[in-house]
N, C-alpha and C positions, 0 to 999 in steps of 0.2 A: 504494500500500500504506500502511494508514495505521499498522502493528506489527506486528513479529513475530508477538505473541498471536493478534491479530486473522485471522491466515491460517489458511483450512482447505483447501488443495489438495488433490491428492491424497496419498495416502503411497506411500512407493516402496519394493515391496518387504517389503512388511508394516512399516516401516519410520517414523519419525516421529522430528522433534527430540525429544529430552527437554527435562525443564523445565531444566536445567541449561546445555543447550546455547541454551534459547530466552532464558536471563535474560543470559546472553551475549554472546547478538546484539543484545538489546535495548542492553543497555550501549554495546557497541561503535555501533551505532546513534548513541544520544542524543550519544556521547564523538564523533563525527565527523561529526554534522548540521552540512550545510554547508561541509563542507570540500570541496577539489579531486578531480577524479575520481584525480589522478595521486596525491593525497595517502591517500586513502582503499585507495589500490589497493595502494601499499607497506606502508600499519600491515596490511594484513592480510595481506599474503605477509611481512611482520616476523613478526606472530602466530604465523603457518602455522608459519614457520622454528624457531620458540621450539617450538610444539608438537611437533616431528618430533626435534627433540634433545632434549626429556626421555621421548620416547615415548609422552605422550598424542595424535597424531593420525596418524593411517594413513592410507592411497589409501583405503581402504574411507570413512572417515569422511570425508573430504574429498569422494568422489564420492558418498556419502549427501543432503551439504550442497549439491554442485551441484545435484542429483537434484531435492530439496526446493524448493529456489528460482527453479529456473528459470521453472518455470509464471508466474512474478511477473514477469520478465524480457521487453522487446520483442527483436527480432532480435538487435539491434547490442549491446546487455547484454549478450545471451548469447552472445554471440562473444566479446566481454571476459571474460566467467566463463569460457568454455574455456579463452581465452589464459593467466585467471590462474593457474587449475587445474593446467594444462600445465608453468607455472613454480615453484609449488609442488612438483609431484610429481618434476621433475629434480634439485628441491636434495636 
């Protein structure tokens, strides 16, 4: 994948990032190119956590963003994305 922008999967759902959610990812992207999978995996169940107590991010949204991304995803990613998914949505 060479950006966020750059992907046109499918939408899920009648469904699509917004440009707000894709400038985002991009950030977070650039902010954690290169870093460890284990390092990359906590800022963003940190994020998650921050989102879920001011009540900008829901189950909905979260499995919107699985939804979205997974097509980008080989097997073993997306058994990581569930696992993260999973840990998110118990906190």
């Amino acid at each position: 994948m060479r950006d966020f922008n750059s992907y046109n999967g499918k939408k899920t759902q009648n469904e699509s990032l917004n440009g707000s959610a894709k400038n985002l990812l991009n950030a977070f992207a650039s902010k954690y190119e290169g870093a460890s999978e284990n390092d990359l995996i906590s800022a963003i169940i940190l994020e998650a956590e921050k989102g879920r107590k001011n009540g900008t991010l829901t189950d909905k949204d979260i499995d919107n963003f699985a939804s979205t991304i997974s097509p980008m995803l080989n097997d073993s990613q997306r058994a990581k994305l569930k696992s993260v998914v999973k840990k998110i949505k118990s906190k």
